[in-house]
N, C-alpha and C positions, 0 to 999 in steps of 0.2 A: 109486365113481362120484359125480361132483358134484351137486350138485341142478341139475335145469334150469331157464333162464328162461323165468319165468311171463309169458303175455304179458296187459298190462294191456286188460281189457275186463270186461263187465259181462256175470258167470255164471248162464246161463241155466238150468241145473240150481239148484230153489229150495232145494235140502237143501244140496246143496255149497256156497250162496249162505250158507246160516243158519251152516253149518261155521266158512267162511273167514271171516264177520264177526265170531264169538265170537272164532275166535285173532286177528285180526289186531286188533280189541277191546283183548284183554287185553295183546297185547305194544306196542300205545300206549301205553295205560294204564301200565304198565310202564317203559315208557319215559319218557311224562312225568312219575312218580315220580323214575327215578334221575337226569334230567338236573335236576330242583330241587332235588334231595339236594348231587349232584355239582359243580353250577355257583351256587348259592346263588341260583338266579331265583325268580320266580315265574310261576308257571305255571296254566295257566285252559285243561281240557280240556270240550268237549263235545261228547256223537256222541247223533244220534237213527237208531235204528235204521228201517227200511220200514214199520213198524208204529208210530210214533211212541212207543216207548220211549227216555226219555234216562238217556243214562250220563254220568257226570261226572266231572275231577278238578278239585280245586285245591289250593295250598299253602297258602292261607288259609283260618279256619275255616268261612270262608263265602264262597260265590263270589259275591255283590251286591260286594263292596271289588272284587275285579276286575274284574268288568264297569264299575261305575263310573269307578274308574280308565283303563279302555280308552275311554270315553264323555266322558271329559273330553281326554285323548289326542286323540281322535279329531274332536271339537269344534275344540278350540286349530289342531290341523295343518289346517283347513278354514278357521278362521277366518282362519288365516293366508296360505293358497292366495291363498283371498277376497282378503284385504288387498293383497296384494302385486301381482294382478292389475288391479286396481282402482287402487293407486298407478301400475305402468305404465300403466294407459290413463287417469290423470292427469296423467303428465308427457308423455305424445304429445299430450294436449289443448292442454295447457300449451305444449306448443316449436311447436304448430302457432302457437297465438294469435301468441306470444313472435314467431318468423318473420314473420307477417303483420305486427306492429308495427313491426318494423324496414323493410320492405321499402316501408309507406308513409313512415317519417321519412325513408329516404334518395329516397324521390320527392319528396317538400317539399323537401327540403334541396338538390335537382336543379333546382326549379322557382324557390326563392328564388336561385341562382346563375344565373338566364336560360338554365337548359339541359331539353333535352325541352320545350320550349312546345308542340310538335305537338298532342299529345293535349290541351291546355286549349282549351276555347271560351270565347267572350268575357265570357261571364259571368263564370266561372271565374278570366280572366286579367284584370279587375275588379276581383275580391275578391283575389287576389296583388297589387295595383297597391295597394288599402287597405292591405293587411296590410304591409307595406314601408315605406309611407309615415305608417303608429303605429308600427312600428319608428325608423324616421330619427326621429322626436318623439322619442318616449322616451332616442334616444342621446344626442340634442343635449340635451335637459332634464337627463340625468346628466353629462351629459359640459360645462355650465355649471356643475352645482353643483360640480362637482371646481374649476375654475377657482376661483369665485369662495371656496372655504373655502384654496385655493393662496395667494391675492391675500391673504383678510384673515391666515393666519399669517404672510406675507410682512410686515402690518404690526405686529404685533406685534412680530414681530423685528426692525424700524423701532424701533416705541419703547422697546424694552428699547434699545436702542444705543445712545439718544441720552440713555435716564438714565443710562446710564453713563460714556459723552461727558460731559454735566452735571457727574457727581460726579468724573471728573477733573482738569477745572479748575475744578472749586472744592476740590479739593486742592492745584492747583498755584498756585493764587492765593492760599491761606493759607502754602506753602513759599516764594514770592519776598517776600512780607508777612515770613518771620522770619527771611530772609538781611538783607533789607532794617533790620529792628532789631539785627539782630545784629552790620551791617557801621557802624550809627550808633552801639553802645554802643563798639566798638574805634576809631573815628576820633578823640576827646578822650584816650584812652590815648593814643597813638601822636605827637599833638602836643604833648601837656606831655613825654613823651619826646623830642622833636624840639629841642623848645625848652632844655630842660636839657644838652642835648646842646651845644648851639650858644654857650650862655652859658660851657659848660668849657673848649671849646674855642677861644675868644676868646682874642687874644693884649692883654699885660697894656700898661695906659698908662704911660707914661714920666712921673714926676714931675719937673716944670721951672723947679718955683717954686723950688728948695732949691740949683739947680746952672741959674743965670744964662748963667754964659758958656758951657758948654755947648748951652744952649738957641740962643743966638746964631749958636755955630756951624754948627748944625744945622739953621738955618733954612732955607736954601738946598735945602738936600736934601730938606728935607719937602717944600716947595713944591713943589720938581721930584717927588718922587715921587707915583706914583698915589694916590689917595684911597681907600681901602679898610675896608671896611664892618664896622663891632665884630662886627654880630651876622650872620657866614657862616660858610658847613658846609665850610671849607677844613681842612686839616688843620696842624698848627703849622709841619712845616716846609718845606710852601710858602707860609706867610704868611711866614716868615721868609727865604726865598727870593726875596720879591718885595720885602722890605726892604731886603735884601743886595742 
């Protein structure tokens, strides 16, 4: 036959009470021996009996290291409960503020676009009418200085262009300055070759002092022919062409 179940309550008979504390005592005891044996923990028993006698185990030589250890344990996990409750009902404090901030910018930003005026009284819609109107100042005061720093790099970049305009005709007025010498050093070549040219090609004079009657008979013909000039750029045999 099995053992039966014991039902848990508190044994009213004091001898059976002292019984089942002793064994049920020592097979704790027992057991928190072999499960720090068996499982390499450490382990911190203590029982006070009705009569305030205490019994103990530990795996340490001394049970102050575990209790301490549980006391710092048990510190840390509080402090951190703590903390962590404490950070959420900081960040619900925080998204409430946060909410509230946004929900007046976008009512400004409703009343500077001329909408919702309802709920402003004339004061109110006063100090909108200032505040609009140091606005429109301040845009047109930036919105000059952007012009006028537009305007003065506009003139800088005026005068760079015209020094450089400047220095290319005063290049190009030193390049027609050394065509201009250079087409007067080749013009005296080119005429003493002109000239040389024109005295070669001259057709030769007839000597008439040595051969009389010939000159005689030939008078007539000179006469009649054209007059034609020593020094021309004809070629010999249309000067002889126009003799013939």
């Amino acid at each position: 036959m099995g053992r039966g179940k014991v039902q848990l309550k508190r044994i009213e008979n004091k001898i059976n009470r002292q019984v089942t504390f002793s064994k049920r005592r020592s097979g704790l005891l027992k057991k928190a021996h072999e499960i720090s044996v068996l499982c390499d923990a450490e382990v911190g028993l203590i029982i006070f009996s009705t009569k305030g006698k205490l019994y103990e185990f530990s795996t340490e030589s001394c049970m102050d290291k575990i209790l301490e250890r549980y006391e710092r344990y048990s510190y840390a996990e509080k402090v951190l409960v703590s903390s962590e409750s404490e950070i959420q009902g900081n960040w619900c404090h925080e998204y409430r503020k946060l909410k509230a901030k946004v929900e007046t910018i976008q009512k400004c930003q409703k009343h500077l676009m001329g909408e919702d005026l309802e709920s402003l009284n004339l004061k109110e819609l006063q100090q909108l009418e200032q505040q609009l109107e140091s606005s429109l100042k301040h845009i047109r005061a930036r919105k000059n200085q952007l012009m006028h720093e537009s305007i003065s790099e506009l003139q800088k970049k005026e005068r760079s262009l015209q020094e450089e305009n400047k220095v290319l005709q005063k290049e190009l007025v030193e390049k027609q300055k050394a065509q201009a010498a250079q087409q007067d050093q080749t013009q005296p070549q080119t005429s003493s070759s002109s000239s040389s040219f024109m005295m070669r090609d001259a057709p030769p004079v007839a000597d008439t002092s040595n051969h009389p009657a010939a000159a005689g008979e030939r008078a007539e013909d000179v006469a009649v022919q054209p007059q034609v000039p020593l020094r021309t750029a004809l070629p010999l045999w249309m000067v002889s062409h126009i003799n013939g």
